[in-house]
C-alpha positions in Angstrom: 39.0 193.0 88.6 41.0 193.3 85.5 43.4 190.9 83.8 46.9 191.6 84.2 50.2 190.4 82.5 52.7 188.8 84.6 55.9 186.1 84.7 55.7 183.0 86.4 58.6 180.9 87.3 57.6 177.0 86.4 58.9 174.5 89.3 56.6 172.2 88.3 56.2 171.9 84.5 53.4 169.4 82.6 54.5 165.8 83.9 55.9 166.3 87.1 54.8 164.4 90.1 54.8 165.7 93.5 55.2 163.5 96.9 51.7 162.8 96.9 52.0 160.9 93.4 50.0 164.0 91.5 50.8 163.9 88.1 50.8 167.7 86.8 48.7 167.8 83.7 49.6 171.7 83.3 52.8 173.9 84.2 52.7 175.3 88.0 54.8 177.9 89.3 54.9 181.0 91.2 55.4 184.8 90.3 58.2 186.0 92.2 57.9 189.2 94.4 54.3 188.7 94.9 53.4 187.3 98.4 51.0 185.2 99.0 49.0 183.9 102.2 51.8 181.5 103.2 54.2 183.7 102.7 55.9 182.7 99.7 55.6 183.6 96.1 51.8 184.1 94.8 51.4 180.3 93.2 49.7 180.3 90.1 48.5 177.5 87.1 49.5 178.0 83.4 46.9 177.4 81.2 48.2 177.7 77.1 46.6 176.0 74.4 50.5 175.6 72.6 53.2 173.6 74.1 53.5 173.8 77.7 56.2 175.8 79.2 59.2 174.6 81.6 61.2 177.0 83.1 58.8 180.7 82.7 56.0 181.8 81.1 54.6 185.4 80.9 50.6 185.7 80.3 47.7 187.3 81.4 46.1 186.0 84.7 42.3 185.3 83.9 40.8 183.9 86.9 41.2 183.7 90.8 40.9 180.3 92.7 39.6 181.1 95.7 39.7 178.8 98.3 37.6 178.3 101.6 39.6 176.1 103.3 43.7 177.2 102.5 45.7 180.6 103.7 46.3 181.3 99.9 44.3 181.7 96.8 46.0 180.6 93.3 46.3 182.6 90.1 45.4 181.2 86.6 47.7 182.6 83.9 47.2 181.9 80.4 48.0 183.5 76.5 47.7 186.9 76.2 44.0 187.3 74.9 42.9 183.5 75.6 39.3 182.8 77.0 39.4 179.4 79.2 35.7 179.3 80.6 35.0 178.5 84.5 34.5 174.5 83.4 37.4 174.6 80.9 40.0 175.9 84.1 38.2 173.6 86.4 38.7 170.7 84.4 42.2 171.3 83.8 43.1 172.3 87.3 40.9 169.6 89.2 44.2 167.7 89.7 45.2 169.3 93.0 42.1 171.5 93.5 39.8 168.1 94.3 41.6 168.0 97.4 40.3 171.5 98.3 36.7 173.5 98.3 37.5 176.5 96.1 35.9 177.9 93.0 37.0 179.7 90.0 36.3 183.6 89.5 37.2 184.8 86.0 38.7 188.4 85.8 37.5 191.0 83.4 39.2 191.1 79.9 41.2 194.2 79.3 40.3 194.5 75.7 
């Protein structure tokens, strides 16, 4: 599969911390319109090398998480053009993803 451009909505930008006392690392949001297993907008992680952003953020997503053991995958967006390689997004995204067995597929560049 090829990467594709999209817009995420943040609702949880770098610093946030959910009920479970995570402390977000990276943006997270969700691209609205696209569905995802639980029925709510495809989720996805926002990898940029510049400041982090905290309300949208429009990239390319480079790799799939897919998990084993959840009813949705996650999307990793990043710059236009970046390369993050598997360890780099694993690293980055092993915050919530430790509680989870998935692994990260990187999509084909489109350049």
């Amino acid at each position: 599969m090829k990467r594709f451009t999209v817009t995420a909505t943040i609702d949880r930008p770098k610093g946030y911390q959910d009920k479970y006392g995570n402390i977000y690392p990276i943006s997270y949001g969700f691209v609205p319109g696209v569905v995802a297993g639980d029925g709510e907008g495809q989720d996805v992680y926002i990898l940029t090398r510049g400041t982090a952003p905290d309300k949208t953020f429009t990239g390319e997503i480079i790799a799939v998480v897919l998990r084993s053991d959840d009813v949705e995958d996650k999307w990793v967006i990043a710059d236009a053009g970046a390369s993050w390689t598997v360890g780099e997004i694993t690293q980055a995204i092993a915050f919530i993803e430790r509680y989870f067995d998935s692994k990260v597929v990187l999509l084909e560049s489109i350049r």
